[in-house]
VMD Tcl script that builds the backbone (N, CA, C; Angstrom):
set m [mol new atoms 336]
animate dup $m
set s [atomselect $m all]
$s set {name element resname resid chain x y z} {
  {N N UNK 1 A 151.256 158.437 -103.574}
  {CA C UNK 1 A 150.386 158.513 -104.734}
  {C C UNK 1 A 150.600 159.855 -105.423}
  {N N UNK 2 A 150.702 159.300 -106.815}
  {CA C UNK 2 A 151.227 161.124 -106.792}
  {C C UNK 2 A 149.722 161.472 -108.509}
  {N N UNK 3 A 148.914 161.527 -107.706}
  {CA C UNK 3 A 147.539 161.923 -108.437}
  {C C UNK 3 A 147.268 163.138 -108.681}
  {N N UNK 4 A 146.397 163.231 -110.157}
  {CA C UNK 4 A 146.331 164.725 -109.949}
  {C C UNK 4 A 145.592 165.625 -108.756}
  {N N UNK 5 A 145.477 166.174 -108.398}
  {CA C UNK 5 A 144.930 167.167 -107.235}
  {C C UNK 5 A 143.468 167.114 -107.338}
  {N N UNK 6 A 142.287 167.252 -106.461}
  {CA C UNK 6 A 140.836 166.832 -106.523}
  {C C UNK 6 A 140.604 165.540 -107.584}
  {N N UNK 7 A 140.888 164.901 -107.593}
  {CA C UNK 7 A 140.665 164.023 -109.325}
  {C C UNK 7 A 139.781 163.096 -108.306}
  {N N UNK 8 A 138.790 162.396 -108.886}
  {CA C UNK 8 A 138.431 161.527 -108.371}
  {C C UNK 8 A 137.964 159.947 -109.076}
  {N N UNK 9 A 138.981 160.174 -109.785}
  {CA C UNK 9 A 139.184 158.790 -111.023}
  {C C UNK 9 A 141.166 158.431 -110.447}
  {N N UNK 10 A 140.789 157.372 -110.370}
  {CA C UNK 10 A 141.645 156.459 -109.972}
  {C C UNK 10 A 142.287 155.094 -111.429}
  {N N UNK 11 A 143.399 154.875 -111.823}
  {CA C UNK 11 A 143.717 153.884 -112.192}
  {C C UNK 11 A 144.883 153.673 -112.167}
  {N N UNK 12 A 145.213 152.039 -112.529}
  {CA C UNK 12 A 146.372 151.318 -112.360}
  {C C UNK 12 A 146.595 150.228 -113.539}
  {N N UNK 13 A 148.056 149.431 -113.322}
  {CA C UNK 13 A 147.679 148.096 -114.210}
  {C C UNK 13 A 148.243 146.770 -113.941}
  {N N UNK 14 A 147.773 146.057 -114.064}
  {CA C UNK 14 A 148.560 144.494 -113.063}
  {C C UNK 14 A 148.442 143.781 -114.641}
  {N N UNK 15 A 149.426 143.020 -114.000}
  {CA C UNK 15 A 150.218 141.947 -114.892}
  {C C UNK 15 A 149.706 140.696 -114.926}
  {N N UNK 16 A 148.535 140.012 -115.681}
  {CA C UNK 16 A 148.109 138.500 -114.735}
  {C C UNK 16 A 149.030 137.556 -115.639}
  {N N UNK 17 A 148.810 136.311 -114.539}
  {CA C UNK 17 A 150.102 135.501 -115.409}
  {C C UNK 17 A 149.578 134.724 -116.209}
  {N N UNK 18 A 150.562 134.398 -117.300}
  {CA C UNK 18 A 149.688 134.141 -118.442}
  {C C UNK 18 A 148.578 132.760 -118.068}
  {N N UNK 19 A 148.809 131.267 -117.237}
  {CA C UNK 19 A 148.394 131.009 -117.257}
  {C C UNK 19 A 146.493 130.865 -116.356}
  {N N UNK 20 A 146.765 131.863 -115.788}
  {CA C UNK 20 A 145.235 132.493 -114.878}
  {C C UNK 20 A 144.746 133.202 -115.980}
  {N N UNK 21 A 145.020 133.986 -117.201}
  {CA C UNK 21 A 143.888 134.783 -117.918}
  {C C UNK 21 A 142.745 134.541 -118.149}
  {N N UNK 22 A 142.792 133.533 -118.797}
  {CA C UNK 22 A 140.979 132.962 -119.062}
  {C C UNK 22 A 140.024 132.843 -117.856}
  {N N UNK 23 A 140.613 132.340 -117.087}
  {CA C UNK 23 A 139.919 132.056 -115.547}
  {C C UNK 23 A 139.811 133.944 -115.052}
  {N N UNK 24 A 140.843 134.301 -115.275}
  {CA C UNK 24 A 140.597 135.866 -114.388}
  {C C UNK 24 A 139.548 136.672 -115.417}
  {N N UNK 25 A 139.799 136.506 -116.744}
  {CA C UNK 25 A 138.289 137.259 -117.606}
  {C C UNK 25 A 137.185 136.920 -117.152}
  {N N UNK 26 A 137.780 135.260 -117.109}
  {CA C UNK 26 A 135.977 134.816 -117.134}
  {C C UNK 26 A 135.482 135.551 -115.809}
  {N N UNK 27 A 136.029 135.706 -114.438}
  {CA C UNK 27 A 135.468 135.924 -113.019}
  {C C UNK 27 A 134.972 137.624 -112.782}
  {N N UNK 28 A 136.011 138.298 -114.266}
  {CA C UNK 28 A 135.257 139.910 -114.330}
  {C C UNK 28 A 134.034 139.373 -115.314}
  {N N UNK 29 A 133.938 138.773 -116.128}
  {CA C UNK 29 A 133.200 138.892 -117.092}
  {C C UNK 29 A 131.666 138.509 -116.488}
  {N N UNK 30 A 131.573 137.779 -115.051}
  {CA C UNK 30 A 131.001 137.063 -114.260}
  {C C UNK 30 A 130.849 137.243 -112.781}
  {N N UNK 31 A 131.137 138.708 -112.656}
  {CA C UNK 31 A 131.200 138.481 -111.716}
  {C C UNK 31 A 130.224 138.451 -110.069}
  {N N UNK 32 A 130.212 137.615 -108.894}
  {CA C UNK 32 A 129.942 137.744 -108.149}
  {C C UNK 32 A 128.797 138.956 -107.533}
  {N N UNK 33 A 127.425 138.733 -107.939}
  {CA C UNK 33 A 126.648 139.827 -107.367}
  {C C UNK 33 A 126.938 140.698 -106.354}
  {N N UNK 34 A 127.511 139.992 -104.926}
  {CA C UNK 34 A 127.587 140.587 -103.459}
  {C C UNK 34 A 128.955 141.262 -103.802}
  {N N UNK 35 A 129.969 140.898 -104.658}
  {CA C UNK 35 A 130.879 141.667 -104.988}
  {C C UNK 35 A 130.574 143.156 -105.949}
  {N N UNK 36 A 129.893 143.248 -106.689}
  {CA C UNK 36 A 129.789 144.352 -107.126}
  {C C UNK 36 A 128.651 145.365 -106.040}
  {N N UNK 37 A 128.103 144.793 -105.132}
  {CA C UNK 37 A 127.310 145.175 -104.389}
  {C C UNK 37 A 128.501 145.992 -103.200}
  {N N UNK 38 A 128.903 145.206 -103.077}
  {CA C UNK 38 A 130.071 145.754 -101.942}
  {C C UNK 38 A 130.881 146.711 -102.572}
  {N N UNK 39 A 131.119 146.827 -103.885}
  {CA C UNK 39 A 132.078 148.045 -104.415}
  {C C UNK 39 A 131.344 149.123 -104.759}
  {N N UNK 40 A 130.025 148.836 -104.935}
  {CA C UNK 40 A 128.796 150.096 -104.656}
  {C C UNK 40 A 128.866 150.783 -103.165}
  {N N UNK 41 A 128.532 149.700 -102.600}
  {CA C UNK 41 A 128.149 150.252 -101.628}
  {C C UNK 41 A 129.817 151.152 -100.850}
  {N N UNK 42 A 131.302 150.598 -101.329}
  {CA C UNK 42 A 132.132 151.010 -100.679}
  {C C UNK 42 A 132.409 152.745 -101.548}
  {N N UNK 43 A 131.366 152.693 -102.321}
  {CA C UNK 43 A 131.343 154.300 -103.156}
  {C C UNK 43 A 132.550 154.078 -104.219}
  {N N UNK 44 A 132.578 152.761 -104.890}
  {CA C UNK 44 A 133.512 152.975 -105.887}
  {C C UNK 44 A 132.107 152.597 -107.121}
  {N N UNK 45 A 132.383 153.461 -108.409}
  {CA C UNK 45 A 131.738 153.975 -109.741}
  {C C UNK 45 A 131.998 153.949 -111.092}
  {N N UNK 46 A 131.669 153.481 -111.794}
  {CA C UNK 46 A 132.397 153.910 -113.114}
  {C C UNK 46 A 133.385 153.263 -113.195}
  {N N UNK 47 A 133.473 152.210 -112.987}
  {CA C UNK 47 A 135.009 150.541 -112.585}
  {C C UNK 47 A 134.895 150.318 -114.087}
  {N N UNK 48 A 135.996 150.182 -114.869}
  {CA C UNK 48 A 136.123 149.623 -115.576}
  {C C UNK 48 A 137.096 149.082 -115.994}
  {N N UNK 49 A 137.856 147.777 -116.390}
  {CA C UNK 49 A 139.084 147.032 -116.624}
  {C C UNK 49 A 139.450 146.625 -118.115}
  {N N UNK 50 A 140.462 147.004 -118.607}
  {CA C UNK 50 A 140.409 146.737 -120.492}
  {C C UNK 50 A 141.849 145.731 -119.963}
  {N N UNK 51 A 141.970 145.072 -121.480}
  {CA C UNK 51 A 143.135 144.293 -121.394}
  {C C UNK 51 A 144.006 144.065 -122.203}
  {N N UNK 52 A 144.404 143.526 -122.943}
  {CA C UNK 52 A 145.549 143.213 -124.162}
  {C C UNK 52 A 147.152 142.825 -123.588}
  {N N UNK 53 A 146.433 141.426 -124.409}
  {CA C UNK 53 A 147.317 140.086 -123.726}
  {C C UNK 53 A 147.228 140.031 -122.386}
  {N N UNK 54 A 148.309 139.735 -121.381}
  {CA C UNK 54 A 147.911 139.814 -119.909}
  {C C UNK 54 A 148.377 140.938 -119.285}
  {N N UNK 55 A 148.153 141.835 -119.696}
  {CA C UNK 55 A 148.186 143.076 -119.285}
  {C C UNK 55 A 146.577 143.897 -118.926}
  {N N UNK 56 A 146.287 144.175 -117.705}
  {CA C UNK 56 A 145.264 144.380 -117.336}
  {C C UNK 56 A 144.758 146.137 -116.775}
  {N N UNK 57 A 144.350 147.320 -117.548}
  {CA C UNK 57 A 144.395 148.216 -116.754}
  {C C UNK 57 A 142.902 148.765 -116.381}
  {N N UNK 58 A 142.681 149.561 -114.969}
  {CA C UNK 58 A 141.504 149.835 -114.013}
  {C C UNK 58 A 141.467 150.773 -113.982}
  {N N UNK 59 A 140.216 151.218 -114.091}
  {CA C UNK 59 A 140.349 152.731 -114.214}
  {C C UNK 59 A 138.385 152.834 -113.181}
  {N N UNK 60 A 138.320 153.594 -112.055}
  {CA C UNK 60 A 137.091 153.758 -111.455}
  {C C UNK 60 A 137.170 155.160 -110.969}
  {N N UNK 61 A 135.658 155.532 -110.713}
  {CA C UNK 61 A 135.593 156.901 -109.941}
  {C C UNK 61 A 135.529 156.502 -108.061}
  {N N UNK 62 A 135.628 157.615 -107.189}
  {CA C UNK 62 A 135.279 157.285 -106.093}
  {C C UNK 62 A 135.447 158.906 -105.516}
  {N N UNK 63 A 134.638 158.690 -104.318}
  {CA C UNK 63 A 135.108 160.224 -103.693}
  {C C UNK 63 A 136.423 160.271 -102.522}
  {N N UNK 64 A 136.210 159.126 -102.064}
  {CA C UNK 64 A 137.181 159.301 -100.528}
  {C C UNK 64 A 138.139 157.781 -101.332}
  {N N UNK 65 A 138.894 157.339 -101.514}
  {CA C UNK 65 A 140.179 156.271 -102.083}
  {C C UNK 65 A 140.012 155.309 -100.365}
  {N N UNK 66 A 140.669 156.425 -99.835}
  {CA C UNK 66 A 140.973 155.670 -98.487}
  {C C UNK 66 A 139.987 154.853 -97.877}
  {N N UNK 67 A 138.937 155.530 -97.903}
  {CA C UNK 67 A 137.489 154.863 -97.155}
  {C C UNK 67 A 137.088 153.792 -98.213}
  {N N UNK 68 A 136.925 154.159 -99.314}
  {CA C UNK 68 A 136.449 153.125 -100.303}
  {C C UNK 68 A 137.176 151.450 -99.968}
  {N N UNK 69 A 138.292 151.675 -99.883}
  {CA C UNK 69 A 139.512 150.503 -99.776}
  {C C UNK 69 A 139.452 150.279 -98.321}
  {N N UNK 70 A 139.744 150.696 -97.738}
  {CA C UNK 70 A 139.190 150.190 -96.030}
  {C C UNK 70 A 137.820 149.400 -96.335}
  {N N UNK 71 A 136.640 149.924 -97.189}
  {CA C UNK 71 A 135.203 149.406 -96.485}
  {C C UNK 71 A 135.611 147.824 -96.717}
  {N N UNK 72 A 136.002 147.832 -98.285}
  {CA C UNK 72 A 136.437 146.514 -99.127}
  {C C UNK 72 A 137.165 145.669 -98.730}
  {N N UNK 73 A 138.122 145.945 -97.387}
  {CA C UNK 73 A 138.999 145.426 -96.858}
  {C C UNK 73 A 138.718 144.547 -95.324}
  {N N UNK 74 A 137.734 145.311 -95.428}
  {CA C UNK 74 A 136.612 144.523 -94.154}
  {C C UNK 74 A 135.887 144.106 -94.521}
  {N N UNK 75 A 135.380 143.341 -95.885}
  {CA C UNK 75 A 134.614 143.150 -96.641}
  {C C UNK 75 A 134.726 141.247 -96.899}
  {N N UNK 76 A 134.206 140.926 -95.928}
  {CA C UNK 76 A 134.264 139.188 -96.126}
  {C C UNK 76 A 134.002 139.148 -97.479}
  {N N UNK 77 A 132.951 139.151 -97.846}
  {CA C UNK 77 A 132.961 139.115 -99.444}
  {C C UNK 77 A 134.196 139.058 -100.596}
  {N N UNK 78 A 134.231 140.753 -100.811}
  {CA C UNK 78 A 135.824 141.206 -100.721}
  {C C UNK 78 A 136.865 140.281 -100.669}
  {N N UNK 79 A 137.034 139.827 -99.924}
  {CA C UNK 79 A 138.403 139.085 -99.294}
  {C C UNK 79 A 138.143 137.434 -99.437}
  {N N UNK 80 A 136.745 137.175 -99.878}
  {CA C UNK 80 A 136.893 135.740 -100.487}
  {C C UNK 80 A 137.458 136.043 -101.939}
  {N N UNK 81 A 137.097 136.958 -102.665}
  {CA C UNK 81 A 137.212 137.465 -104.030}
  {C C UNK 81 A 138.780 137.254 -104.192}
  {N N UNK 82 A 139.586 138.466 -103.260}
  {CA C UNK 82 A 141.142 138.610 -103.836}
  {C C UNK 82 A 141.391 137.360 -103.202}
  {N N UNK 83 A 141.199 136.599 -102.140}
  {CA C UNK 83 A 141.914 134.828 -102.211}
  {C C UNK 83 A 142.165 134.332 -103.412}
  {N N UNK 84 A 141.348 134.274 -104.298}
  {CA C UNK 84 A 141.183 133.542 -105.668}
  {C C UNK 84 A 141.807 134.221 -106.110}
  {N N UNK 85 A 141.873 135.923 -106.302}
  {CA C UNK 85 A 142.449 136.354 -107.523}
  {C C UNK 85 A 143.777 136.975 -106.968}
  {N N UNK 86 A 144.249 136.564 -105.650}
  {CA C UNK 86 A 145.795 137.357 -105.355}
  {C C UNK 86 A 146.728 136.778 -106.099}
  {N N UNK 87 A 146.685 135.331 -106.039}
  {CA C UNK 87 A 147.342 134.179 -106.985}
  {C C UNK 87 A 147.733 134.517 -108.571}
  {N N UNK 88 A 146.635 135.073 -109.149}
  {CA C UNK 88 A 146.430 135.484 -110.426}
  {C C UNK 88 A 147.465 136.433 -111.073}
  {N N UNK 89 A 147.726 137.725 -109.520}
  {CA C UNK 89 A 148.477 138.523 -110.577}
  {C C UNK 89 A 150.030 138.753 -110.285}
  {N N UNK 90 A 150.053 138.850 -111.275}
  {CA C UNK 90 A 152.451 138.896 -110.843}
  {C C UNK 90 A 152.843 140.006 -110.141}
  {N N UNK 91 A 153.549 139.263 -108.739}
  {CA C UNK 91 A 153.787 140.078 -107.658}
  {C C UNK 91 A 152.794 140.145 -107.155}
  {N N UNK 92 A 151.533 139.521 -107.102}
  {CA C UNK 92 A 150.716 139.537 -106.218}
  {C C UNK 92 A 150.245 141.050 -105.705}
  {N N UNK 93 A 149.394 140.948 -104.384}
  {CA C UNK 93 A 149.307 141.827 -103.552}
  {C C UNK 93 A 148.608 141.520 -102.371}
  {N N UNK 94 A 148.910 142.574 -101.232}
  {CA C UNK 94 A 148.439 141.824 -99.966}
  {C C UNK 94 A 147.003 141.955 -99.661}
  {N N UNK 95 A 146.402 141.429 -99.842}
  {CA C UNK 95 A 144.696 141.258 -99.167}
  {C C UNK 95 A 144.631 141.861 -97.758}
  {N N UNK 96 A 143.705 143.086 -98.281}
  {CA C UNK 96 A 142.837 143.959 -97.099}
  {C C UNK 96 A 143.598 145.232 -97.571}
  {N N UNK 97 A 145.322 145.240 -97.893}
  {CA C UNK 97 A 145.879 146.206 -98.455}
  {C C UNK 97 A 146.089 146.170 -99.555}
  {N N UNK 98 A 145.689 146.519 -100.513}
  {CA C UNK 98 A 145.214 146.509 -101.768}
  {C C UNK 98 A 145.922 147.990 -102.134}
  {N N UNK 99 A 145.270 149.233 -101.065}
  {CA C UNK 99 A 145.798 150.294 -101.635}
  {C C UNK 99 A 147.341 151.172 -101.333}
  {N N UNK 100 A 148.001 150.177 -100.486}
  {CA C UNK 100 A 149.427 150.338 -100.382}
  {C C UNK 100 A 149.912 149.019 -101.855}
  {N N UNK 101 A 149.594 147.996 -102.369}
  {CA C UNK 101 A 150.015 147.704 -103.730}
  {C C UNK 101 A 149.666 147.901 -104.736}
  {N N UNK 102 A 149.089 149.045 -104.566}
  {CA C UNK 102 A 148.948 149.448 -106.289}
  {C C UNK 102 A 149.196 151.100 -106.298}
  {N N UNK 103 A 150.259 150.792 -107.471}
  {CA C UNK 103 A 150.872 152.206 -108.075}
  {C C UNK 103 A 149.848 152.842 -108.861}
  {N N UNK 104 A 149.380 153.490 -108.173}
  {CA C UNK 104 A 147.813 154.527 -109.030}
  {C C UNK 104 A 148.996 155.541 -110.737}
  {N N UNK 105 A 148.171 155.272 -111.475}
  {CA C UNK 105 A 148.619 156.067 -112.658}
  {C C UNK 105 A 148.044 157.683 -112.544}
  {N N UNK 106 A 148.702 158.536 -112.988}
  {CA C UNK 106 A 147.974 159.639 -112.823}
  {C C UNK 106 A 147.520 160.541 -113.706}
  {N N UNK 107 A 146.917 161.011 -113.607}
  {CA C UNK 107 A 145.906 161.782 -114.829}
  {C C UNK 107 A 146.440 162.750 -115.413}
  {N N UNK 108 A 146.558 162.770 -116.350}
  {CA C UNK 108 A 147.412 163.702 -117.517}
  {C C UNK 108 A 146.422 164.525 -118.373}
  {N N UNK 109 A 145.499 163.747 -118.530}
  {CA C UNK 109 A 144.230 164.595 -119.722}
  {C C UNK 109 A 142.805 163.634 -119.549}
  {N N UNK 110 A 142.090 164.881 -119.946}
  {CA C UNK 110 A 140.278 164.019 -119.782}
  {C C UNK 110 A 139.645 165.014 -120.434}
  {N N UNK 111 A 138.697 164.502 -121.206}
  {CA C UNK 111 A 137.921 165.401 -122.481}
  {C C UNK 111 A 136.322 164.980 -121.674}
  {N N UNK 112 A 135.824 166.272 -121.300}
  {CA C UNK 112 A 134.543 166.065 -120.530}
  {C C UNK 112 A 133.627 165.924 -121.812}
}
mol reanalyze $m
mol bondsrecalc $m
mol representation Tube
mol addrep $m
């Protein structure tokens, strides 16, 4: 990961395929109570996902990355969630490891 140093904003961007988009908006646009409960409680903040066309990018706060993604990864909840949505994005990714497939973007500038 090559992040800036203390940063504690995290993002990335996945590719969904074109024909899952509508279904993958609709499931952020909707989503799952116990799922956003579980990304609270795993200390992830400030989640937010923009898009244009099927291009999808994430951008959240957290303090610890590692712990956050471990809690989520033991997270029955969690892991009914990416079943449905591993399918969705091109090249996939592996469920429970989430944070060995995704290439974190790294922070260049932020206007407090």
């Amino acid at each position: 990961m090559s992040l800036k140093e203390n940063s504690k904003k995290f993002a990335w961007k996945w590719t969904i395929k074109p024909e899952y988009i509508d279904e993958y908006i609709e499931m952020h646009l909707n989503p799952w109570p116990e799922v956003m409960e579980e990304h609270s409680k795993a200390g992830i903040r400030n989640y937010s996902i923009f898009c244009t066309g099927n291009e999808f990018f994430y951008c959240f706060e957290c303090d610890d990355i590692e712990a956050s993604f471990d809690y989520m990864a033991k997270s029955e909840t969690c892991n009914k969630w990416d079943k449905i949505t591993e399918k969705m994005v091109e090249d996939g990714y592996e469920i429970g490891n989430e944070l060995d497939s995704i290439t974190f973007m790294r922070e260049v500038f932020y206007l407090k």
